[in-house]
PAVEX-322379 format. One record per residue (C-alpha): residue in three letters; residue number from 1; x, y, z. Coordinates in steps of 0.02 Angstrom, whole numbers, plus 50000, padded with zeros to 5 digits. Layout:
N
{romi "ALA", NUM, {X, Y, Z}}
...
END
This chain:
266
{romi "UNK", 1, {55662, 60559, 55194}}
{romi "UNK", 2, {55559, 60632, 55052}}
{romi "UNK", 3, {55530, 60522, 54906}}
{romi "UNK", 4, {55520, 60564, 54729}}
{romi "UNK", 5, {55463, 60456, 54593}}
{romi "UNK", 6, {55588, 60455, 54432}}
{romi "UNK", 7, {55560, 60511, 54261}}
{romi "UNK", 8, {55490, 60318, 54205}}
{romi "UNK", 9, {55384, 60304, 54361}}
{romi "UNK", 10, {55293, 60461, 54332}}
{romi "UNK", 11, {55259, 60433, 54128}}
{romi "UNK", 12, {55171, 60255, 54205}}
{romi "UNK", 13, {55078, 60342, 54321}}
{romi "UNK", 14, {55019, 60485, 54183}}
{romi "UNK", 15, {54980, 60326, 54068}}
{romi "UNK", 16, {54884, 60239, 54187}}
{romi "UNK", 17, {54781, 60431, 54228}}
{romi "UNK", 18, {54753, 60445, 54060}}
{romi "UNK", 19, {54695, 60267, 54017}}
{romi "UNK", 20, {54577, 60261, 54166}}
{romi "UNK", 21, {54487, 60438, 54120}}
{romi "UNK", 22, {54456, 60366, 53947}}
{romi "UNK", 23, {54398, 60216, 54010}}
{romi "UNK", 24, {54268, 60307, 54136}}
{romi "UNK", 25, {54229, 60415, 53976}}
{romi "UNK", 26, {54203, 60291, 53863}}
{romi "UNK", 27, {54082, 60185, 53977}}
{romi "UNK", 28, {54002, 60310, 54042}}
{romi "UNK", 29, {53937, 60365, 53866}}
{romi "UNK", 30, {53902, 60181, 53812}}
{romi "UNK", 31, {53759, 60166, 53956}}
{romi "UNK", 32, {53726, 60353, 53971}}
{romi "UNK", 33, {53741, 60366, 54140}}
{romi "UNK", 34, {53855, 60485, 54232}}
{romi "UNK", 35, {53956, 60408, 54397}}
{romi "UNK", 36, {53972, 60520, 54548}}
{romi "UNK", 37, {54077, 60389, 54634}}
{romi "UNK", 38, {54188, 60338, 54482}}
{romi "UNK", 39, {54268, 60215, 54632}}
{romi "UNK", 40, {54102, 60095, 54583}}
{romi "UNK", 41, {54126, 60097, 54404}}
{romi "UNK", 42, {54305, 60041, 54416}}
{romi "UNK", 43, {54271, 59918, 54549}}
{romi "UNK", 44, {54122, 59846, 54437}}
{romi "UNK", 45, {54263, 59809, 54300}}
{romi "UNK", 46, {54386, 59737, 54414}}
{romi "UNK", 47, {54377, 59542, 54410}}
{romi "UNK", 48, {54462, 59452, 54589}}
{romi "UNK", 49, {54598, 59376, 54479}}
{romi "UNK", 50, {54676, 59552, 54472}}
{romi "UNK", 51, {54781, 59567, 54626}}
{romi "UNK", 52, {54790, 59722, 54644}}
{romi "UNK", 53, {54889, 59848, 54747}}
{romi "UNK", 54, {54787, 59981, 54735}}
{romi "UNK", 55, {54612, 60011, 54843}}
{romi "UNK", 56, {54461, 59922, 54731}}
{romi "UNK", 57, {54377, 59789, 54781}}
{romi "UNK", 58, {54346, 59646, 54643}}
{romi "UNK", 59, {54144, 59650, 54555}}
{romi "UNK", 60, {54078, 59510, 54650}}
{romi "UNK", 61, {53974, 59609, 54784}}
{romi "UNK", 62, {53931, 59737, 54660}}
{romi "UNK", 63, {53867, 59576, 54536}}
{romi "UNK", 64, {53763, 59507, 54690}}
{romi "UNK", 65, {53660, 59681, 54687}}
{romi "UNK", 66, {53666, 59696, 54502}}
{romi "UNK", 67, {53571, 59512, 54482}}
{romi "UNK", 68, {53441, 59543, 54624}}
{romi "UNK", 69, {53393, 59718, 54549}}
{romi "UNK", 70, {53396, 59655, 54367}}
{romi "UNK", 71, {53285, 59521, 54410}}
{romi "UNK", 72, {53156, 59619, 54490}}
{romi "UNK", 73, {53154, 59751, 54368}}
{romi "UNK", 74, {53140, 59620, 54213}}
{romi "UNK", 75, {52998, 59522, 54328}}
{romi "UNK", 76, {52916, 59712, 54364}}
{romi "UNK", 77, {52927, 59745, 54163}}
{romi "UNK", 78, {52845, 59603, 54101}}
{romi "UNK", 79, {52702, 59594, 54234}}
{romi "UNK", 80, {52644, 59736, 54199}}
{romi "UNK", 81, {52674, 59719, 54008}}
{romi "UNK", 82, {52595, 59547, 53977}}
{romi "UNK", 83, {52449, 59538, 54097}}
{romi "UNK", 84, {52367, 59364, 53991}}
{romi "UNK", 85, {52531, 59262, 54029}}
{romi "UNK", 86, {52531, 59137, 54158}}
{romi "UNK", 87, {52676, 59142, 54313}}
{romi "UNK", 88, {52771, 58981, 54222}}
{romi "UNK", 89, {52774, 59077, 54057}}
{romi "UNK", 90, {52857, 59247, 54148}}
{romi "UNK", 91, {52975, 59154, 54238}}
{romi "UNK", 92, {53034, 59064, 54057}}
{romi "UNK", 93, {53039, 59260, 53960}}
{romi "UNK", 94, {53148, 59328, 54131}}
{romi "UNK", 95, {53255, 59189, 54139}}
{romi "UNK", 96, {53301, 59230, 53934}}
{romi "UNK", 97, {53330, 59424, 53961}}
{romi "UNK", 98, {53445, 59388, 54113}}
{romi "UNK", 99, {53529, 59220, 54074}}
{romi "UNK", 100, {53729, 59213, 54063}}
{romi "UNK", 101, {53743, 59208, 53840}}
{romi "UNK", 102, {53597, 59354, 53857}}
{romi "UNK", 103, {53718, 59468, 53956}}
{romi "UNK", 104, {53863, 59413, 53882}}
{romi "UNK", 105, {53789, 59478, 53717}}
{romi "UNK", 106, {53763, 59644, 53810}}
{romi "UNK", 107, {53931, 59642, 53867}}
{romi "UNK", 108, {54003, 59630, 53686}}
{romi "UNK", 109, {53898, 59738, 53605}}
{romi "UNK", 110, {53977, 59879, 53719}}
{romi "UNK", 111, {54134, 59798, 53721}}
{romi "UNK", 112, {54149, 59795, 53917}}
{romi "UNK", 113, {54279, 59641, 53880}}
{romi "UNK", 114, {54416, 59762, 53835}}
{romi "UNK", 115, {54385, 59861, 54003}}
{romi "UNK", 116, {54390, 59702, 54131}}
{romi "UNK", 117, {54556, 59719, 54244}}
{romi "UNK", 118, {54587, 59538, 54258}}
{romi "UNK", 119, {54734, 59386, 54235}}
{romi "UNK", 120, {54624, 59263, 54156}}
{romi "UNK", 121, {54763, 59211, 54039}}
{romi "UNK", 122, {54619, 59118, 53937}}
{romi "UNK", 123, {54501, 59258, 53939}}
{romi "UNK", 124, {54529, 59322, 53772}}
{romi "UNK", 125, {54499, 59174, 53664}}
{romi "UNK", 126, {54350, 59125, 53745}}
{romi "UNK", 127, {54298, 59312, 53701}}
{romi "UNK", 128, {54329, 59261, 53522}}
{romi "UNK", 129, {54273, 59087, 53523}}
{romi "UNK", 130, {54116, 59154, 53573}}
{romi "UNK", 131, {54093, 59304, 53475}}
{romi "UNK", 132, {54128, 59192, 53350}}
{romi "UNK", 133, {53975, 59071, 53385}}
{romi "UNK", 134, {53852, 59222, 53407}}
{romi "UNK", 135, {53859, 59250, 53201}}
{romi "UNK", 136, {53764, 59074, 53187}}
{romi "UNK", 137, {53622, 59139, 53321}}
{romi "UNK", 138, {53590, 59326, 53314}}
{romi "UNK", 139, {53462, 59334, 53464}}
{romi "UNK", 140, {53513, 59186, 53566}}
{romi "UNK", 141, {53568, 59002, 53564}}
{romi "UNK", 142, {53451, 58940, 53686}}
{romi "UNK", 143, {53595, 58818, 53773}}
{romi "UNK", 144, {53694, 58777, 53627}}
{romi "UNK", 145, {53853, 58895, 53637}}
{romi "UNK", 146, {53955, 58912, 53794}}
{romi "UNK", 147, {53968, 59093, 53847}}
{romi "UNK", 148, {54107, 59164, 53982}}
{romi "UNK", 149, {54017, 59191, 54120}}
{romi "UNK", 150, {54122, 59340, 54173}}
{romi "UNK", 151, {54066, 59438, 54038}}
{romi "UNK", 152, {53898, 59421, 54122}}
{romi "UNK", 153, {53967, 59472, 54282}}
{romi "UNK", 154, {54011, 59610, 54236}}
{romi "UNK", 155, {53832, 59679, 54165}}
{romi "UNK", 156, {53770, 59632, 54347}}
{romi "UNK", 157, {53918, 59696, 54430}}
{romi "UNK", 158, {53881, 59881, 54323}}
{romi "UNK", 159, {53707, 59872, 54368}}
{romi "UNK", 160, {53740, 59855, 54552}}
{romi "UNK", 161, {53858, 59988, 54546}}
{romi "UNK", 162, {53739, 60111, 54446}}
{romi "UNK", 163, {53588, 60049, 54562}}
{romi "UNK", 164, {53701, 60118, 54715}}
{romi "UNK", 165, {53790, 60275, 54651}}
{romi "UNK", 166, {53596, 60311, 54601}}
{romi "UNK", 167, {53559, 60313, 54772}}
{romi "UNK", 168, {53458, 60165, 54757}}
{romi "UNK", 169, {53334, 60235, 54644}}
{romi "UNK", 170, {53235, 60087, 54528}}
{romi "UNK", 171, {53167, 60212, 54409}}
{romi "UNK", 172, {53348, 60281, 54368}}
{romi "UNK", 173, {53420, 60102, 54349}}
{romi "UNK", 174, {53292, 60050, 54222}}
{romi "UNK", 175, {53327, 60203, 54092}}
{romi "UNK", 176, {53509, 60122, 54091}}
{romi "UNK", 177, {53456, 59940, 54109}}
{romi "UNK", 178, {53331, 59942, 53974}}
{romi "UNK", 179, {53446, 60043, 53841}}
{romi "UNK", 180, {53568, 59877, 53887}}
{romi "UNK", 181, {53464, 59743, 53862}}
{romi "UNK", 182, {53396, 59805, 53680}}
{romi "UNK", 183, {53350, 59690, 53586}}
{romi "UNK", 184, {53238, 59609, 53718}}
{romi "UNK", 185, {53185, 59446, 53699}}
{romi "UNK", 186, {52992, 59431, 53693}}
{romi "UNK", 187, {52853, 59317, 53710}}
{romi "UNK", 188, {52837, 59319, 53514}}
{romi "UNK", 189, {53047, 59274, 53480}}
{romi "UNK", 190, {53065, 59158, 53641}}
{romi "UNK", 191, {53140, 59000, 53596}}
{romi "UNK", 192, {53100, 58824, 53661}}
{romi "UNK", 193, {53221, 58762, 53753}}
{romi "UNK", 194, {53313, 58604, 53629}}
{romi "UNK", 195, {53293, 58468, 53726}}
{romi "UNK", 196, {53112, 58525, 53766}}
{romi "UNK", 197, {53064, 58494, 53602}}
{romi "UNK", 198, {53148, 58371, 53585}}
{romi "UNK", 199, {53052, 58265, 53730}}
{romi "UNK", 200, {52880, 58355, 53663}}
{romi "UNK", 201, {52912, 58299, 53491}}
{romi "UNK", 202, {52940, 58084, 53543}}
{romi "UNK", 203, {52799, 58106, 53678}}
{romi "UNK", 204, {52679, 58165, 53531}}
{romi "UNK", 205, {52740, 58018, 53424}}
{romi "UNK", 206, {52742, 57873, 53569}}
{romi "UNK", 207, {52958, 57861, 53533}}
{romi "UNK", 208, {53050, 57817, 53670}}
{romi "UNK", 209, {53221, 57918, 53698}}
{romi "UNK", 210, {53378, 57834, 53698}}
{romi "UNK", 211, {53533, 57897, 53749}}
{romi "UNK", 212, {53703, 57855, 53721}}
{romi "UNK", 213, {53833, 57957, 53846}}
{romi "UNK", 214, {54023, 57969, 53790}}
{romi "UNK", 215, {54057, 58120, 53845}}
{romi "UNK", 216, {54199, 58083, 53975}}
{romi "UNK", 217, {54315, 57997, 53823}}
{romi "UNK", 218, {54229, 58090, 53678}}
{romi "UNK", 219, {54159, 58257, 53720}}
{romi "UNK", 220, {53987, 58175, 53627}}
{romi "UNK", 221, {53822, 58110, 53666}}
{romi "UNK", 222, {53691, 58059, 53548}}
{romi "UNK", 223, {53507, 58028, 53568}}
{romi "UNK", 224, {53384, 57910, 53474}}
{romi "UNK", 225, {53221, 57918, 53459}}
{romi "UNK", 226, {53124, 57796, 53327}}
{romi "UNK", 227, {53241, 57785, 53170}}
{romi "UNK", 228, {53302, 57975, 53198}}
{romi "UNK", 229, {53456, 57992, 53302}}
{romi "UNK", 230, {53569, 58150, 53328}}
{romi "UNK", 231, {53739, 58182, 53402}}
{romi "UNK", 232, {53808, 58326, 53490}}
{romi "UNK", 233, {53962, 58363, 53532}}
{romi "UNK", 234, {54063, 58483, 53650}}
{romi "UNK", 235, {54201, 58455, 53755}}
{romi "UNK", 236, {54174, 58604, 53872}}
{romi "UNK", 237, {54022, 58578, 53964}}
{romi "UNK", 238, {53919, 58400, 53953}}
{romi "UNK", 239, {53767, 58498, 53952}}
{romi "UNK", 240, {53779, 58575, 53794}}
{romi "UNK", 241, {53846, 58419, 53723}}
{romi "UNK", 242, {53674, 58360, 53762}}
{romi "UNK", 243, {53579, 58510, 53703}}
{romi "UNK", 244, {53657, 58499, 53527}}
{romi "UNK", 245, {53615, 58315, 53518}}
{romi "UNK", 246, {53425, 58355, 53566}}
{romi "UNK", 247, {53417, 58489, 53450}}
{romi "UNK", 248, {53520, 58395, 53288}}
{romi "UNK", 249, {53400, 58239, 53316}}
{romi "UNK", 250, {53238, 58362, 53320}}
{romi "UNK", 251, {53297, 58450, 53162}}
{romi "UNK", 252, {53305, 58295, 53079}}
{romi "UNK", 253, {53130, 58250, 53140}}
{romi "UNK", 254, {53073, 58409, 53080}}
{romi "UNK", 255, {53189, 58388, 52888}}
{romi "UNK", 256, {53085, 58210, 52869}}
{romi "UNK", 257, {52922, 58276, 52909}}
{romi "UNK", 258, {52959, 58404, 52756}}
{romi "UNK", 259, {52967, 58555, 52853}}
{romi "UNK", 260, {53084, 58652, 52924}}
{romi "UNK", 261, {53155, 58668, 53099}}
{romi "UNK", 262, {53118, 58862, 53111}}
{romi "UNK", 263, {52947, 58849, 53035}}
{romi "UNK", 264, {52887, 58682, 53104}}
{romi "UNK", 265, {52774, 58694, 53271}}
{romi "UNK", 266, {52741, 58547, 53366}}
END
């Protein structure tokens, strides 16, 4: 029996054509590089939530590749770049440039979010809550905002596939990867980590650290350390809870020793 698709069936399939050549178009002229398998470029956007009837595989071994290459690439670029900093100090400046809120920032900036195939039904306002909290830290939070990790994913998972349709070629991935990852962080903008300074800050002074955990009922924990005290809070993750408690007690440190917490340097 030959089947024919009716008149609705074929304007969804001419829809679905038309959005998927825009979408190759459009990302393909965000990271200016050109796909000779387009098959890896939608596979790189297609989160496992999607069930899918069609052939593509979700991102996740695409996003294995993608981190291993990134990291070597970062680790090549800044051995070579800073020859006078010690192994401890590269490991800190690659973990920033590849870190889960740095490529999420990459992924918003060329709005891969609106390309994901995915049923994340929660997806979208965690977009927004975070775009949201990148106004307040332009570069990076340094642990203090909760980014989606799938918008991450998704930078690796792109970077795997262009580091394979490339025919493995290093050299080729890094004109794309660098272009991405602009503005780098560098050893002159790299943050200390908040609860870092925290510690360095009461070791310098003699204080001993208290801490006070109600996170389970409260979504808070606060710190003490001499008469300064701060409180973070964040229901999310306990861990940032903590790292906005370190940093609000340091800034307050910082605020009584008449300075200020960007200019101060322990």
């Amino acid at each position: 029996m030959d089947l024919q698709l009716d008149e609705s069936e074929n304007r969804d399939l001419n829809k679905v054509t038309l959005e998927w050549k825009k979408f190759v178009e459009e990302v393909q002229d965000a990271v200016g590089f050109e796909f000779k398998n387009v098959n890896l470029l939608y596979q790189a956007f297609t989160h496992s939530s999607f069930h899918r009837e069609d052939k593509y595989e979700s991102y996740e071994r695409l996003e294995y590749v993608g981190d291993s290459v990134l990291n070597m690439l970062i680790a090549k670029l800044h051995y070579f770049l800073h020859p006078d900093l010690a192994p401890g100090q590269l490991t800190r400046l690659r973990a920033a440039n590849v870190d889960t809120e740095k490529l999420a920032r990459v992924a918003i900036k060329y709005d891969f979010h609106k390309y994901l195939r995915h049923k994340k039904p929660l997806f979208k306002s965690q977009v927004e809550e975070f775009k949201d909290a990148m106004l307040e830290y332009p570069l990076h939070s340094t642990g203090l905002i909760d980014p989606p990790k799938v918008l991450a994913d998704v930078v690796e998972s792109l970077i795997g596939a262009i580091y394979i349709d490339c025919n493995f070629s290093m050299d080729i991935t890094w004109q794309v990867v660098e272009n991405l990852l602009q503005p780098m962080i560098t050893p002159e903008n790299l943050e200390t980590h908040p609860v870092t300074k925290f510690y360095e800050v009461c070791q310098r002074n003699g204080w001993s650290v208290k801490l006070i955990d109600t996170w389970e009922k409260t979504g808070e924990i606060e710190v003490f350390a001499g008469e300064f005290a701060g409180k973070g809070k964040f229901s999310g993750k306990k861990l940032i809870a903590l790292n906005r408690a370190a940093h609000n007690a340091y800034c307050e440190i910082v605020k009584n020793l008449k300075t200020t917490c960007n200019d101060y340097n322990f």
